[in-house]
C-alpha positions as CSV (number, residue, x, y, z in Angstrom):
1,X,-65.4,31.4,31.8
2,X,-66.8,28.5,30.3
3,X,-67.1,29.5,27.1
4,X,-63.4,31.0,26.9
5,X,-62.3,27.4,28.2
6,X,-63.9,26.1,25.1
7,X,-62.5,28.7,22.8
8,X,-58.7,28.1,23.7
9,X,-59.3,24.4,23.5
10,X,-60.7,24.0,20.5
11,X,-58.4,27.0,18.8
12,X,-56.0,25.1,16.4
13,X,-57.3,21.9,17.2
14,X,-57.4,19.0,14.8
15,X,-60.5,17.9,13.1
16,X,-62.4,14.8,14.3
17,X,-60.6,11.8,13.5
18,X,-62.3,8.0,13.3
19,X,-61.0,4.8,11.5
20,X,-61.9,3.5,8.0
21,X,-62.1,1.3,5.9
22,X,-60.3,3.2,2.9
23,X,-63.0,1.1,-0.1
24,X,-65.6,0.7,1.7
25,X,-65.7,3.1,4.5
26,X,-67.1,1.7,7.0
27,X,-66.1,2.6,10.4
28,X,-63.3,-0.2,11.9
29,X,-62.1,0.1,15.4
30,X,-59.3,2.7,16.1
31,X,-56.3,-0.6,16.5
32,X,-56.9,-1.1,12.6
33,X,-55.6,2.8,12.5
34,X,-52.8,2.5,15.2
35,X,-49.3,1.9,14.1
36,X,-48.5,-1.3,14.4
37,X,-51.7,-2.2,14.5
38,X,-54.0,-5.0,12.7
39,X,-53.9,-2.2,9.7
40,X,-56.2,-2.5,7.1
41,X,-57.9,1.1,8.2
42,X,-57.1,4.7,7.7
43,X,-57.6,8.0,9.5
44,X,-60.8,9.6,8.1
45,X,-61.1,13.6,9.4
46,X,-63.8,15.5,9.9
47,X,-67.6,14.2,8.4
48,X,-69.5,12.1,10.3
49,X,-70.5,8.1,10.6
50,X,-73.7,7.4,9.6
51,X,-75.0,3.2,9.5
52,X,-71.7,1.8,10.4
53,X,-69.9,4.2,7.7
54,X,-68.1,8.0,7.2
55,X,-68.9,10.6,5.1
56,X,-68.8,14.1,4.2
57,X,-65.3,14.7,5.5
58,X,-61.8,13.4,4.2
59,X,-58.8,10.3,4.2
60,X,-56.9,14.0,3.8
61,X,-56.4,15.7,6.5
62,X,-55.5,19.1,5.4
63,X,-58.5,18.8,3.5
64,X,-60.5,19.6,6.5
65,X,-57.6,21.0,8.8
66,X,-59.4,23.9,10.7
67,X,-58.4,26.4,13.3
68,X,-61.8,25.6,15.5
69,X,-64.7,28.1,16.5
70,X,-63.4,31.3,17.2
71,X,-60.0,31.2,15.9
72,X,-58.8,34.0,13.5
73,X,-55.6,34.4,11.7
74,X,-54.8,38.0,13.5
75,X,-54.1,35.8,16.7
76,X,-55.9,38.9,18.6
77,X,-55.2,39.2,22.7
């Protein structure tokens, strides 16, 4: 049952999310990314943070927009 839980939750899901700096990306806490916020950061998706900074994923999140393990387009049931 467990892993079922996991499969429904994660189908269609969005990619990780963490806030950016946009030039420098280095990691900034999640107000800077909050509307009405400090500003100054962006949503970076997907990737990770590595030393205080993201990489490997994307400021653009259909760039890395996913359907999450076990999804298929056929919707099966």
């Amino acid at each position: 049952m467990g892993v079922l839980a996991v499969t429904i939750t994660s189908c269609g899901s969005e990619p990780d999310k963490r806030c950016a700096d946009r030039t420098t990306r280095e990691t900034l806490p999640s107000s800077a990314c909050r509307s009405g916020g400090s500003g100054g950061g962006s949503y970076y998706y997907g990737g990770k943070s590595s030393n205080g900074k993201v990489e490997g994923g994307s400021f653009d999140k259909s760039a890395v927009d996913r359907g999450g393990f076990g999804c298929s387009g056929s919707g099966g049931g």
